[in-house]
N, C-alpha and C positions, 0 to 999 in steps of 0.2 A: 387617483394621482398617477401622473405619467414620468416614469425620472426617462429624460431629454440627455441627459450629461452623467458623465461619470469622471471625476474632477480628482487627481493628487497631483502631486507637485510637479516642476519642474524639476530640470537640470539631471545629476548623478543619480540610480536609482538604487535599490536593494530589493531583496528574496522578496520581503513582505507586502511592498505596494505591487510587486508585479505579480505574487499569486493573488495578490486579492482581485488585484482588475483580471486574472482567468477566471475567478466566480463571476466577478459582475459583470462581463461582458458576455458567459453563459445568458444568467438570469435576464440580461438589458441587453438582444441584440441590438436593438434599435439607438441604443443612446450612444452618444458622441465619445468619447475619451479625450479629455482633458487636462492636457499636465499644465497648473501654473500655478505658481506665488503670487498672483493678484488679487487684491482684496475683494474684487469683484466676482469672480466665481471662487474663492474659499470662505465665503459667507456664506451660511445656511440658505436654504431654497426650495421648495416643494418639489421642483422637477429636474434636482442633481442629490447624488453621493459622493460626498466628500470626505477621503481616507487618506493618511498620513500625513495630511497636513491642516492646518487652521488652527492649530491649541486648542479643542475642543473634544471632549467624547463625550456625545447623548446621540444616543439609537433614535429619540424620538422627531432628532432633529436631522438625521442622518448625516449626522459627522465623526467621522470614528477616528482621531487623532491620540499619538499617544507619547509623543515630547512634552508635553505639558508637565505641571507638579500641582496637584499630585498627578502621579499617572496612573493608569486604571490597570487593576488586580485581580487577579482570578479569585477563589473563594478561598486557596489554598498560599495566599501572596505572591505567585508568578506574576512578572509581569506580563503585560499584553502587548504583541506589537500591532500594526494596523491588520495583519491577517488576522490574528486572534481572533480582535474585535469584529470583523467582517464574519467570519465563519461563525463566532455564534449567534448574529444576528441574522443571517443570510443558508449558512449551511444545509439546515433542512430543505429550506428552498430549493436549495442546488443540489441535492439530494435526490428529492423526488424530479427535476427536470430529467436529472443523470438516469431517470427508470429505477432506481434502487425503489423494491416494493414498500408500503407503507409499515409493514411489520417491521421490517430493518431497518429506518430512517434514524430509531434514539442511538442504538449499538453500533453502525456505522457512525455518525456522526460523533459520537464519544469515542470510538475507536481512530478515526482520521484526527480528532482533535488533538489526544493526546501520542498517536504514536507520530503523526507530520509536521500540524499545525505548532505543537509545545515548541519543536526543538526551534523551529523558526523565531519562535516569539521570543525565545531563550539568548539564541546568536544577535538577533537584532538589538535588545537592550544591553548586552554585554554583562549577561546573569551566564552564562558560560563561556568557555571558546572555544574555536574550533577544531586547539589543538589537543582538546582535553580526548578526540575520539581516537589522540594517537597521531605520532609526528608522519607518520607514512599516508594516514589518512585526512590532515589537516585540511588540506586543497581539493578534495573530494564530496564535503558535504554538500547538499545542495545547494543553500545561500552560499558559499562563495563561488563553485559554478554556475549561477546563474549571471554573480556580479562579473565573470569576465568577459559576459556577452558587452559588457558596457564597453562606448570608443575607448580608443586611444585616448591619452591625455594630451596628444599634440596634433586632432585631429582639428583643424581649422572652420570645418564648417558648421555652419550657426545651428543647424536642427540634428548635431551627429547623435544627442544624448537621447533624440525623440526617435529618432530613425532608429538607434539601438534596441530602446525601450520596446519599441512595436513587432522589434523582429526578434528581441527573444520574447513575446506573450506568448505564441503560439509552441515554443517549447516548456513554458513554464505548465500551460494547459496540456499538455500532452503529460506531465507528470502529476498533476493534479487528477485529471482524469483516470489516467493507470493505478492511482493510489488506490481511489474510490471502488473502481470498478474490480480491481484484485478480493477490494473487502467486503463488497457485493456477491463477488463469486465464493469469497469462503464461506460467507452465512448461505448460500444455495447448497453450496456441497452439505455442509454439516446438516442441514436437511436430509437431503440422500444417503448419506450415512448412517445415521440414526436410524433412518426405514430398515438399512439393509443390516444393520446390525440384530433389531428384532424377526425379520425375518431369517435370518442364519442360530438363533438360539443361543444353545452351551456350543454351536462349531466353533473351534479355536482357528480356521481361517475366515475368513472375511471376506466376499467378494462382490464388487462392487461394479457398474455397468461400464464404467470407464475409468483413466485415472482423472484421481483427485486429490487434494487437502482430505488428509479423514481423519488425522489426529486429532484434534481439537473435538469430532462427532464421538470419536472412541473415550476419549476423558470425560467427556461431558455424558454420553449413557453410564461409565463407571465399568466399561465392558472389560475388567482387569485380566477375562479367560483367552482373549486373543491375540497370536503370536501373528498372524501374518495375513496379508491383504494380497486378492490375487484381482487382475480386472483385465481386460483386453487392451491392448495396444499398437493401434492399427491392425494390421496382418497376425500379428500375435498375439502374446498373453504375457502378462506378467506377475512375478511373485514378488514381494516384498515385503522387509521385516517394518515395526512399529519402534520409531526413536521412543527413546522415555521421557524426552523434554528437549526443549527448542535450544537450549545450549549444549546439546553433548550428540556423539554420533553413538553413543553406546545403545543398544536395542535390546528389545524383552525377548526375544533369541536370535541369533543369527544364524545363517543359511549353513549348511552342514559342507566342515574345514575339505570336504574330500572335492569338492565340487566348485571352489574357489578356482577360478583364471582360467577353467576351462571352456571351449566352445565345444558345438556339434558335436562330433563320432566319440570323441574325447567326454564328452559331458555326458552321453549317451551312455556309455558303460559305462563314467564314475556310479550314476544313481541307476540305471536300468531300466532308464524310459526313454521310450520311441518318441522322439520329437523335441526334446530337451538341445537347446541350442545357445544357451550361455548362461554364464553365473560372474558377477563381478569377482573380481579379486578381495575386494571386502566385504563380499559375502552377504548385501544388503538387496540385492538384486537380481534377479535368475529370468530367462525368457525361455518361451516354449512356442510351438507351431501351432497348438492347439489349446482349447478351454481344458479337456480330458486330459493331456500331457500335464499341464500346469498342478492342476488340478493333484495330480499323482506326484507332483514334485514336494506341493504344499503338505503333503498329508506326512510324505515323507519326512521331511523339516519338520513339522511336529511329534514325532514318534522319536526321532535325535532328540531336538529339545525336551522334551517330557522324561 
């Protein structure tokens, strides 16, 4: 089977048919993109996908519409809006196109679903809004910045809503991609981490080849004895503390109160080490010249905190 077309609607667009056509226009360079209300390409077909539009959802038929009644529900009663439906028939697909290795394909895919795909599915059937993320943040979600790529509403000419549509694809795919490929990079890291956590033992620092995500590798070994992660950074090195969880900035110790907001000669004889060249003011972050310098900073920060 060759899909030729890739077929939703005309006219005004939304969040959902324009990420769904950045998957399908990954997976199906070659086919057409197709926006119309005519009966004649939103009828089922061997060699088109037809999404958010035609009153229909069956995968087998490759129509993934979701104005209909009843409309189609995840296993937990959300609704689905056309991406939903697209990403979990399609997703892995685009998945492995995207390079994500075959080991990570279910945990990204459930991870993009639920932390991208839901809220989309959510604002499009109006199961939420968008000013429930907060009146400062209303205008900021993604579905409604993507909908002001859409014309004017007094723009005259007969193809401005296609001409729109086309020219924001390539940014909605530029977010869809960065999504993917962030969650690809964190299951890499937490690989590397894991390693470097059994290679460091009972040490209460952590040191790691470069920076990285490593909380998520540190919770999931269960490594509860480690206070701080040191790795190079560029030209430097760096030391830093371990948050205790993705909503708070509090950390399982912080950098020692004497060594706050100072730089170089100043940092140098707060702790008494040669090469010690800054420590933030919140005390979450400290650079040195060297692996050895750092190294002597970390160990120090752990004899405070202990």
């Amino acid at each position: 089977m060759t899909i030729t077309h890739l077929v939703t609607h005309s006219g005004g667009f939304h969040a959902d048919e324009l990420l769904s056509s950045a998957i399908l226009t990954r997976l199906f360079p070659d086919a057409e993109l197709i926006r119309s209300r005519d009966k004649g390409w939103i009828t089922p077909a061997s060699d088109r996908i037809i999404y958010d539009v035609g009153g229909q959802f069956d995968a087998s038929a490759q129509i993934f519409d979701h104005h209909q009644r009843p409309n189609p529900l995840r296993d937990d009663g959300q609704p689905y809006s056309s991406f939903g439906l697209i990403w979990a028939q399609y997703g892995r697909d685009y998945l492995t196109a995207m390079g994500v290795p075959a080991r990570d394909i279910d945990l990204i895919h459930a991870s993009f679903d639920r932390g991208f795909v839901l809220p989309v599915d959510l604002l499009d059937n109006g199961a939420v809004n968008a000013s429930e993320a907060g009146p400062i943040f209303a205008a900021m979600t993604l579905p409604v910045l993507l909908e002001t790529l859409k014309p004017a509403f007094d723009d005259p000419t007969d193809d401005a809503d296609d001409r729109a549509f086309m020219a924001a694809l390539p940014v909605a795919r530029a977010f869809v991609e960065a999504q993917v490929n962030r969650r690809a990079a964190k299951h890499r890291a937490e690989a590397m981490v894991l390693a470097a956590i059994e290679a460091a033992g009972e040490n209460r620092v952590l040191e790691l080849p470069m920076g990285m995500p490593f909380r998520a590798g540190v919770e999931k070994a269960g490594a509860d004895h480690l206070l701080f992660v040191v790795h190079p950074r560029g030209t430097d090195w760096a030391l830093t503390t371990i948050r205790i969880g993705d909503d708070t900035f509090d950390n399982r110790a912080d950098l020692p109160a004497a060594w706050a907001g100072l730089t170089d000669a100043a940092l140098e004889q707060a702790c008494g080490i040669k090469g010690a060249k800054f420590c933030h003011n919140g005390r979450f972050i400290a650079v040195a010249d060297s692996r050895d310098a750092i190294l002597q900073m970390a160990q120090l920060a752990v004899s405070e905190a202990e």
